[in-house]
OpenMM code with the backbone's topology and positions (N, CA, C; nanometers):
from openmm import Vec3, app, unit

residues = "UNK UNK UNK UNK UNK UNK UNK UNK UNK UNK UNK UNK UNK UNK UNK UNK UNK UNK UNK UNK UNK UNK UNK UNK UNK UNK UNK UNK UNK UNK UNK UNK UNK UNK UNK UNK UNK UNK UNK UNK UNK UNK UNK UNK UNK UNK UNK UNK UNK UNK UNK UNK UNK UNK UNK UNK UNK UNK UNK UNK UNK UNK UNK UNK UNK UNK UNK UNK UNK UNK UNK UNK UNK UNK UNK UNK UNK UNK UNK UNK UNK UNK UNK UNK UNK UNK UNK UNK UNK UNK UNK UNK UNK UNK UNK UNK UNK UNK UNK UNK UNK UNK UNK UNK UNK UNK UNK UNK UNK UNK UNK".split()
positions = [
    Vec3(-0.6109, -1.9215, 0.2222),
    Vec3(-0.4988, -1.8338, 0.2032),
    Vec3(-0.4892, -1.7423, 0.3251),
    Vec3(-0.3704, -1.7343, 0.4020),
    Vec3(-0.3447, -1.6546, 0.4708),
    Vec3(-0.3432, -1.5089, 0.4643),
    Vec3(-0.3220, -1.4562, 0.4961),
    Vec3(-0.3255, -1.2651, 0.5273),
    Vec3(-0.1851, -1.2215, 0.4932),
    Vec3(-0.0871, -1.3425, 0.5279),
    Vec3(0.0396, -1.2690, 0.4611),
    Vec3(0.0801, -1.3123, 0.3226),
    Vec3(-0.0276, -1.4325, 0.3178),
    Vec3(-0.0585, -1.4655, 0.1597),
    Vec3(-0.0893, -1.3826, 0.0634),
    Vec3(-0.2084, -1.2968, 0.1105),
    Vec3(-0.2907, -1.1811, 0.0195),
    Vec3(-0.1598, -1.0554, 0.0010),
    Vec3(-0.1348, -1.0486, 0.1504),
    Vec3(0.0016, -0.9610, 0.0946),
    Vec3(0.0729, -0.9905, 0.0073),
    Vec3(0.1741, -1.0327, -0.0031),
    Vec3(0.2312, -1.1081, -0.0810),
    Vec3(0.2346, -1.0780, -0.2531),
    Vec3(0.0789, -1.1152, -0.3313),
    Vec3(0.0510, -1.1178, -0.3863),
    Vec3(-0.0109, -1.0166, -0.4094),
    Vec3(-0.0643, -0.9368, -0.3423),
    Vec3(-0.1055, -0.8133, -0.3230),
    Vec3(0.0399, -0.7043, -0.3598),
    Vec3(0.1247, -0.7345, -0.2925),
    Vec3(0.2882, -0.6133, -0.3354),
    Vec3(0.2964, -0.6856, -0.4687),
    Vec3(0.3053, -0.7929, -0.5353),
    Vec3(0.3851, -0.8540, -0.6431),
    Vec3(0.2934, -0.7804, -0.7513),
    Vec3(0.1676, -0.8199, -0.7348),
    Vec3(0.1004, -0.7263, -0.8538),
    Vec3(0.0897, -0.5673, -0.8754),
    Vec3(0.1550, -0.4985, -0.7422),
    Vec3(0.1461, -0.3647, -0.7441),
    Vec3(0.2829, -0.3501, -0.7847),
    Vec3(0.3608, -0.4246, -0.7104),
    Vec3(0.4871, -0.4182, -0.8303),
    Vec3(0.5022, -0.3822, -0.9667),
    Vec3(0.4174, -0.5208, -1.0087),
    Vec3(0.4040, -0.5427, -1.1963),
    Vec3(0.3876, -0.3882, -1.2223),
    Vec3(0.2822, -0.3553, -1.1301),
    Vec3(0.1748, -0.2593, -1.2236),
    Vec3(0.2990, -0.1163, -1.2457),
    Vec3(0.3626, -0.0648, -1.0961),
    Vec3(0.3919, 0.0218, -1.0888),
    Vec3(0.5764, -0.0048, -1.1805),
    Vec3(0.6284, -0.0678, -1.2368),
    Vec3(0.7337, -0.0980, -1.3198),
    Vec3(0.6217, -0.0512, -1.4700),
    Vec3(0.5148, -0.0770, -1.4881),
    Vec3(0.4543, -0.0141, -1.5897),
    Vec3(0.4452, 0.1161, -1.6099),
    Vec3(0.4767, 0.1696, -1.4780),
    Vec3(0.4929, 0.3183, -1.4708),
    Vec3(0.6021, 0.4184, -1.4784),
    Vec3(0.6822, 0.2594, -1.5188),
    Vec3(0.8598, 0.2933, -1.5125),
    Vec3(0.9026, 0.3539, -1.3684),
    Vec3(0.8376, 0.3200, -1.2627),
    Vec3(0.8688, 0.2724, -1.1190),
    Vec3(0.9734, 0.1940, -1.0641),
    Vec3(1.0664, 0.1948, -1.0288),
    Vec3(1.1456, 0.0724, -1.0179),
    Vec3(1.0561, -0.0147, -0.9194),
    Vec3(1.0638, -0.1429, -0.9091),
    Vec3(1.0100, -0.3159, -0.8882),
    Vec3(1.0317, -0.2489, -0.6903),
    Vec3(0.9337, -0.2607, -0.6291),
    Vec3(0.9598, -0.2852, -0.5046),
    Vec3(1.0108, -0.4246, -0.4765),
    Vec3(1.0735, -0.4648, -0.3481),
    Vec3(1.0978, -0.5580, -0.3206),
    Vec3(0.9903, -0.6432, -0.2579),
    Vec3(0.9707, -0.8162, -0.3348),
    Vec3(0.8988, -0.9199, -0.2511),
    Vec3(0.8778, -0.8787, -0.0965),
    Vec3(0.7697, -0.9240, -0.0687),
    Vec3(0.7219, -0.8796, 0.0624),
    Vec3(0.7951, -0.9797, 0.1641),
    Vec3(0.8479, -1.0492, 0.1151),
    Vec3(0.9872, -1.1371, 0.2663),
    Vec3(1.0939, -1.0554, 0.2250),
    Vec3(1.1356, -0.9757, 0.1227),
    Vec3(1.2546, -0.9283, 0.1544),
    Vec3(1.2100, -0.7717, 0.1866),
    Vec3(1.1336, -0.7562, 0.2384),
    Vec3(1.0919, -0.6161, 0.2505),
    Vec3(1.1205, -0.5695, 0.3617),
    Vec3(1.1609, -0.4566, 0.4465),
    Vec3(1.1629, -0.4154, 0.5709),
    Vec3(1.0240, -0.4609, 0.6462),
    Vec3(1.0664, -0.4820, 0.7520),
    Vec3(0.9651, -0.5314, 0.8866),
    Vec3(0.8234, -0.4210, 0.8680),
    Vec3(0.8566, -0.2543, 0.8640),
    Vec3(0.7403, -0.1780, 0.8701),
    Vec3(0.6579, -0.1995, 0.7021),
    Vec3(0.7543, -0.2067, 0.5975),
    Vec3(0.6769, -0.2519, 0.5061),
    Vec3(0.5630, -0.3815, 0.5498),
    Vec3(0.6170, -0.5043, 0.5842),
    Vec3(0.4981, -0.5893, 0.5798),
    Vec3(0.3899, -0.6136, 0.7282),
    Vec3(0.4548, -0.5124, 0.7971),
    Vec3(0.3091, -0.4256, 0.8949),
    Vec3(0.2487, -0.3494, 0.8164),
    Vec3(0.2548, -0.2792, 0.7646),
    Vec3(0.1955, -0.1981, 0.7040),
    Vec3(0.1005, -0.2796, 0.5827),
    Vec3(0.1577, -0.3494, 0.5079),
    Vec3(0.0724, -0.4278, 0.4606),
    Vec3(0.0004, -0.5222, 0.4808),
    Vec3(0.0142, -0.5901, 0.5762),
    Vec3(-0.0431, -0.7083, 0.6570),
    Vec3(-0.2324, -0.5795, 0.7337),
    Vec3(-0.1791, -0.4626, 0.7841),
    Vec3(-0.2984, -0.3762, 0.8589),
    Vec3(-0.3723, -0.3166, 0.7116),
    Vec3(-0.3057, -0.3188, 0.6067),
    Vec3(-0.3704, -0.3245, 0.4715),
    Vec3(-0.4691, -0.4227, 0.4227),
    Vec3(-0.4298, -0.5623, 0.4645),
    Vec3(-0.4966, -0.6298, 0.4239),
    Vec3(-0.6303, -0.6606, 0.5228),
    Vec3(-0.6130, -0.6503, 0.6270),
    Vec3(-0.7499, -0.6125, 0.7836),
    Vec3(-0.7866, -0.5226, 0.6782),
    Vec3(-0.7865, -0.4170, 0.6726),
    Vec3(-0.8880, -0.2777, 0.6346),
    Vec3(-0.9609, -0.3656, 0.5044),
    Vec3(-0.9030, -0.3803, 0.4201),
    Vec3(-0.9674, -0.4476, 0.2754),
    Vec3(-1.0646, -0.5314, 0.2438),
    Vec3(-1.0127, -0.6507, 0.4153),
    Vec3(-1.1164, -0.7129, 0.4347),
    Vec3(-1.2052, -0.6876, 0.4995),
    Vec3(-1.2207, -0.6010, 0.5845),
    Vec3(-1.3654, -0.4761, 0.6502),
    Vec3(-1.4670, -0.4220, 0.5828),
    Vec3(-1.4226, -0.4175, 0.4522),
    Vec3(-1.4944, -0.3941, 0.3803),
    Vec3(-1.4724, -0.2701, 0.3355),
    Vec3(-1.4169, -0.1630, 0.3363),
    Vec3(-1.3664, -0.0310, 0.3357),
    Vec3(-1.3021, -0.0308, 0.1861),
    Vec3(-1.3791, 0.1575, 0.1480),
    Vec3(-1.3363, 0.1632, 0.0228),
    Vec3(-1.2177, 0.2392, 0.0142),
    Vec3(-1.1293, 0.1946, -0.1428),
    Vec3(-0.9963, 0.2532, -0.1353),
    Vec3(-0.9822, 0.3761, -0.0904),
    Vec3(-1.0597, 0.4607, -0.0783),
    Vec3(-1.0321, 0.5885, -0.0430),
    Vec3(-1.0359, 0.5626, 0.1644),
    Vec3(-1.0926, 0.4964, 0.2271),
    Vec3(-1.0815, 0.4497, 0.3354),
    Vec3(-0.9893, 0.3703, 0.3982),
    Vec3(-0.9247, 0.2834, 0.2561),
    Vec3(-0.8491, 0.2061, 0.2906),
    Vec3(-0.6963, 0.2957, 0.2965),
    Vec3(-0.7051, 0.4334, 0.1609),
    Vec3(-0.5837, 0.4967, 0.1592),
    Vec3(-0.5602, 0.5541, 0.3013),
    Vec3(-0.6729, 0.6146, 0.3454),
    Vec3(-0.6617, 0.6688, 0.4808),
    Vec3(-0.6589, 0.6215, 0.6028),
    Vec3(-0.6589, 0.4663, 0.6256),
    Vec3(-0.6002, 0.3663, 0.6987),
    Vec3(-0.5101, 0.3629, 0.7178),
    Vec3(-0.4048, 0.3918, 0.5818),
    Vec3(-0.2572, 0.3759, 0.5551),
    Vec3(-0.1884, 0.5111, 0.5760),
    Vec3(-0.2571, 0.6175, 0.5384),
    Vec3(-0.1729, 0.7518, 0.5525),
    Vec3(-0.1923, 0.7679, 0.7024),
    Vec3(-0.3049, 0.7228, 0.8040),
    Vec3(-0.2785, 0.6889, 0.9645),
    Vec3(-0.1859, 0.6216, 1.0124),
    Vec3(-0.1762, 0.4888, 0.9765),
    Vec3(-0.0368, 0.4186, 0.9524),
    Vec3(0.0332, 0.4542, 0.9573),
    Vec3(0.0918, 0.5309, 0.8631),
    Vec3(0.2294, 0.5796, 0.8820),
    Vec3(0.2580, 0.6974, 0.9773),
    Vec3(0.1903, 0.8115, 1.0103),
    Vec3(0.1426, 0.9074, 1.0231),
    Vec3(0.1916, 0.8793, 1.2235),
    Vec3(0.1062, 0.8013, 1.2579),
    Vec3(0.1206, 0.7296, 1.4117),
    Vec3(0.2837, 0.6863, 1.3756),
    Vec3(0.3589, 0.6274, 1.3104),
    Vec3(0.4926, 0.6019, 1.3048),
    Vec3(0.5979, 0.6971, 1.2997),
    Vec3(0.5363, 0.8499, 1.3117),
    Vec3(0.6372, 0.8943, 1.2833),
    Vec3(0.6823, 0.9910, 1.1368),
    Vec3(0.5541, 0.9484, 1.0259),
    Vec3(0.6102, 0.9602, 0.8565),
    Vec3(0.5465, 1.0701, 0.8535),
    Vec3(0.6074, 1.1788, 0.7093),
    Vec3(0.4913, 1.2514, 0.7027),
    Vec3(0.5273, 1.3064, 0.5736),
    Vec3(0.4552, 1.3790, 0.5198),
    Vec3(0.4737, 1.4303, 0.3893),
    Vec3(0.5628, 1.4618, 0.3075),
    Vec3(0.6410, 1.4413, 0.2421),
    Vec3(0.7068, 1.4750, 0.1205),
    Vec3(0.7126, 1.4384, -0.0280),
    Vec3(0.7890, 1.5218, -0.1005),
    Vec3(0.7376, 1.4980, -0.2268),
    Vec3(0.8260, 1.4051, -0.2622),
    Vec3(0.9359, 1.3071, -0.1956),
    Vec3(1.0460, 1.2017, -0.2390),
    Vec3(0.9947, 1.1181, -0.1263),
    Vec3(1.0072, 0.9866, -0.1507),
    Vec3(0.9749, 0.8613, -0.0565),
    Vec3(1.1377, 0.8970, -0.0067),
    Vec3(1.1657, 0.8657, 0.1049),
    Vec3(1.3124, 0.8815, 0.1967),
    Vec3(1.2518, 0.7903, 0.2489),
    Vec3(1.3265, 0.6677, 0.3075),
    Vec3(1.2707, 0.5765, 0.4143),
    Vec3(1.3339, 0.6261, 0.5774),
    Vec3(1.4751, 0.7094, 0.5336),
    Vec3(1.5551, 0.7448, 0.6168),
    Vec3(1.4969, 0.8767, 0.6776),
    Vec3(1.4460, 0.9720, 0.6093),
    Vec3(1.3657, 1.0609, 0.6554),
    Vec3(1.2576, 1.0635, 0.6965),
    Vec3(1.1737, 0.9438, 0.6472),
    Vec3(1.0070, 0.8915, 0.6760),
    Vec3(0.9364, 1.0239, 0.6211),
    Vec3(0.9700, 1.0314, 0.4923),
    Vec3(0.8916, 1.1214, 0.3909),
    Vec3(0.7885, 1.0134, 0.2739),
    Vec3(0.6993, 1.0478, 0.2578),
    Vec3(0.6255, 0.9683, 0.1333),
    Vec3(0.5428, 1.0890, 0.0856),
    Vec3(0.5325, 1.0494, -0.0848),
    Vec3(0.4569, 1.1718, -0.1257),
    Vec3(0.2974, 1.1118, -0.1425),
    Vec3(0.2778, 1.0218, -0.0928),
    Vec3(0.1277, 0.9635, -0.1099),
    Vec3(0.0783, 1.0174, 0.0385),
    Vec3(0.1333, 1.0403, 0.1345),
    Vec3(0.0638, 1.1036, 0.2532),
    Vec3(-0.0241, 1.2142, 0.2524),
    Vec3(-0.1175, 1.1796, 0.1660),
    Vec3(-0.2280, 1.2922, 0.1677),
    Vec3(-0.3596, 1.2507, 0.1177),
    Vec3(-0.4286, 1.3477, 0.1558),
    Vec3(-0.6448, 1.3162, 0.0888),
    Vec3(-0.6002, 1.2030, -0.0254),
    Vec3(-0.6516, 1.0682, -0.0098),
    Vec3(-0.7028, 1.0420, -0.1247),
    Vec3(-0.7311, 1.0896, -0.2702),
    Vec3(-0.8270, 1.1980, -0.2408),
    Vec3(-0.8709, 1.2525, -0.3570),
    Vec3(-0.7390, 1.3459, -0.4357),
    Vec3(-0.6322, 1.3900, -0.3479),
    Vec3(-0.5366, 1.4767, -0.4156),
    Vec3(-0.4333, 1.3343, -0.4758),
    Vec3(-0.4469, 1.2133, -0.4915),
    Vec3(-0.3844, 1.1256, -0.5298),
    Vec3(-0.3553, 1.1408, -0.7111),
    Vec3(-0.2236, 1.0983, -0.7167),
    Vec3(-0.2712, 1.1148, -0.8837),
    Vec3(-0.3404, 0.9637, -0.9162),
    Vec3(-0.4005, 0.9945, -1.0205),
    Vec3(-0.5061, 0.8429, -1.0772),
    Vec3(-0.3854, 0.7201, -1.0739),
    Vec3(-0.2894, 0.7325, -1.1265),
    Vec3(-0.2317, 0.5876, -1.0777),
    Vec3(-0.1900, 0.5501, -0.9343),
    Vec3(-0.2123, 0.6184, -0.9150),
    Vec3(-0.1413, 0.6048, -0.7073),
    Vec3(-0.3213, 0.5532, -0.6696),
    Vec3(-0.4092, 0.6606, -0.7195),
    Vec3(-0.5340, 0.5729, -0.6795),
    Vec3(-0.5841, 0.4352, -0.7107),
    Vec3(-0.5361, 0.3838, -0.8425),
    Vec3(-0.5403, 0.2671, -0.8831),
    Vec3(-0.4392, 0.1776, -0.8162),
    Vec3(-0.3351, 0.1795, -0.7539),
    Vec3(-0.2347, 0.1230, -0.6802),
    Vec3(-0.3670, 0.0515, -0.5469),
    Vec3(-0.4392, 0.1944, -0.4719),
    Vec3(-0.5458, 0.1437, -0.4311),
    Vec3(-0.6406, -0.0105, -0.4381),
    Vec3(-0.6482, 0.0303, -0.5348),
    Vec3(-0.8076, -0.0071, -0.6168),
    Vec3(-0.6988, -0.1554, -0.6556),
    Vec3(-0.6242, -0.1844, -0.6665),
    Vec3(-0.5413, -0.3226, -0.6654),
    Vec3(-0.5341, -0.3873, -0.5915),
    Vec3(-0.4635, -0.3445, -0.5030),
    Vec3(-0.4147, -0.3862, -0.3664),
    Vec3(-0.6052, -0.4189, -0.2870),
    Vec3(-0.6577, -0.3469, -0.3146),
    Vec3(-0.7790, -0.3948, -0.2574),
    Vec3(-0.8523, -0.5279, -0.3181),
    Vec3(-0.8779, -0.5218, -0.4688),
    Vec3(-0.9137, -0.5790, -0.5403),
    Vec3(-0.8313, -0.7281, -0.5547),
    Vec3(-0.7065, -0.7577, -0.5428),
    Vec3(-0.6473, -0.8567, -0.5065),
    Vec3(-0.6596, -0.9404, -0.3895),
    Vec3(-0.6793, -0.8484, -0.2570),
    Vec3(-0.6947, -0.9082, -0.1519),
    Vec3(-0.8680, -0.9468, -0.1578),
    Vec3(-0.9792, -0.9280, -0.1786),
    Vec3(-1.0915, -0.9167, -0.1855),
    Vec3(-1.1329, -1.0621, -0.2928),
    Vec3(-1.0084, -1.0870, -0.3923),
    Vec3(-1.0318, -1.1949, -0.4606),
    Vec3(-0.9961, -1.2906, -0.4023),
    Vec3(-0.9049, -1.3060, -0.3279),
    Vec3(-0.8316, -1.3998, -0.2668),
    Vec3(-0.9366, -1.4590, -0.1361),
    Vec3(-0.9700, -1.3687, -0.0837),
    Vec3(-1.0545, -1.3819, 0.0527),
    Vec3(-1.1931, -1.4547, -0.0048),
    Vec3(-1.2588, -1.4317, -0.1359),
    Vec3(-1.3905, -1.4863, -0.1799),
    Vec3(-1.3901, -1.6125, -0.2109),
] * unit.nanometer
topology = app.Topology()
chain = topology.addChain("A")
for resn in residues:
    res = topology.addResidue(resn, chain)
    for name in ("N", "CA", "C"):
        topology.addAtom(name, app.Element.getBySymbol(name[0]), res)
């Protein structure tokens, strides 16, 4: 399985999860904007490094961070606001479990 494989399957189940949260459904990772599946593709490198979600969150809040994004409490794609841009630990428990997925998916796939 490829790396844009693990992605892939990696957004679809964070999807599921986060529509459980009454989230609306992100979009499949081919119909996703270009920085979405950079961003997830350098998601799936960190995961497989071995790095824990809290390492891996802070992979990603660098990520964006070097692009330009930075804190707010509304995702704007147009503003490059996200409200997950912060410590790990100030995450609420489902945003940390979003983590702990996205890792745990790619980590199955790779074994």
């Amino acid at each position: 399985m490829t790396n844009y494989d693990m992605a892939r399957v990696a957004r679809a189940a964070i999807s599921v999860y986060q529509q459980t949260l009454g989230d609306p459904r992100s979009p499949d990772l081919d119909d996703a904007p270009e920085s979405h599946r950079e961003s997830l593709l350098a998601g799936v490198d960190v995961a497989l490094s071995g790095a824990t979600p809290a390492q891996q969150h802070a992979a990603w809040v660098s990520w964006h961070l070097d692009r330009g994004w930075k804190y707010g409490p509304v995702r704007d794609e147009e503003a490059r606001t996200h409200p997950n841009l912060r410590p790990y630990e100030e995450l609420p428990d489902e945003q940390q479990r979003v983590d702990k997925l996205f890792q745990g998916v790619v980590l199955a796939f790779a074994a």
